[in-house]
C-alpha positions in Angstrom: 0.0 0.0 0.0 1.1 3.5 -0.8 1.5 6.2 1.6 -2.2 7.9 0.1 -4.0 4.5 0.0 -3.3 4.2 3.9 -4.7 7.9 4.5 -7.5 6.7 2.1 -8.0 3.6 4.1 -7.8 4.7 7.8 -10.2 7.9 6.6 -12.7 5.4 5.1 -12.2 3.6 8.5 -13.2 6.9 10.8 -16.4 7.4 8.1 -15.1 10.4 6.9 -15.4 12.5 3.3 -12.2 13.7 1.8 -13.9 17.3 2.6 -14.2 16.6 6.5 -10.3 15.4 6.8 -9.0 18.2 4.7 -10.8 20.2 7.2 -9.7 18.8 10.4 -6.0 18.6 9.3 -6.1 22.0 7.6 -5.8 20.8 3.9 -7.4 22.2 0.9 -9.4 19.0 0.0 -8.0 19.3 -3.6 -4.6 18.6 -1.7 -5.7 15.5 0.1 -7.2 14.5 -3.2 -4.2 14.6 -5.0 -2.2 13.0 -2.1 -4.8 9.6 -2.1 -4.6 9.5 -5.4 -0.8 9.0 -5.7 -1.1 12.3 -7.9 1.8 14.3 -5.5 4.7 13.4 -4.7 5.0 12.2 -0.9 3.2 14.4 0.9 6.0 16.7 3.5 6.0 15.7 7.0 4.4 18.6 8.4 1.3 17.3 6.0 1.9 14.0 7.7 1.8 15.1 11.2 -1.5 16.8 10.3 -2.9 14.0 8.9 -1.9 11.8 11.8 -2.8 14.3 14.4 -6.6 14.6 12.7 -7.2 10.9 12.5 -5.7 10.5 15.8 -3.1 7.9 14.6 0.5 7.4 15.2 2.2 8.7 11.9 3.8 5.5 11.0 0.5 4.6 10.5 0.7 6.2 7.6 3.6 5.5 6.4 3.1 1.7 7.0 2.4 -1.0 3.8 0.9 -3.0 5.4 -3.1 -3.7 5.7 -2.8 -2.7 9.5 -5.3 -0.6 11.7 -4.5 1.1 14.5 -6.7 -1.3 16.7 -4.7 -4.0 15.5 -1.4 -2.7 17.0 
């Protein structure tokens, strides 16, 4: 798994729109589009650390390729 389909996964997971986590991490939704998509580059850490902080994972989470959830660990 990439580094989007894991945001796109864990999102999914929390029952959110793209709209509500662009909004929680303070993203322009088109951003967080673009970054589940695989259509940016890897997103910057700061854009991580949002990410992580909004879905109230750790931010290897994120990172990780595997099929894990954050209950599993």
């Amino acid at each position: 798994m990439t580094i989007g389909e894991n945001i796109r996964r864990l999102r999914e997971q929390a029952g959110w729109e793209q709209a509500e986590l662009a909004r929680r991490a303070g993203l322009r939704p088109q951003h967080l589009n673009a970054i589940e998509r695989g259509r940016r580059q890897a997103p910057t850490v700061a854009t991580l650390r949002r990410l992580a902080r909004a879905m109230q994972v750790p931010i290897g989470f994120l990172m990780e390729f595997q099929p894990d959830s954050p209950d599993s660990a």
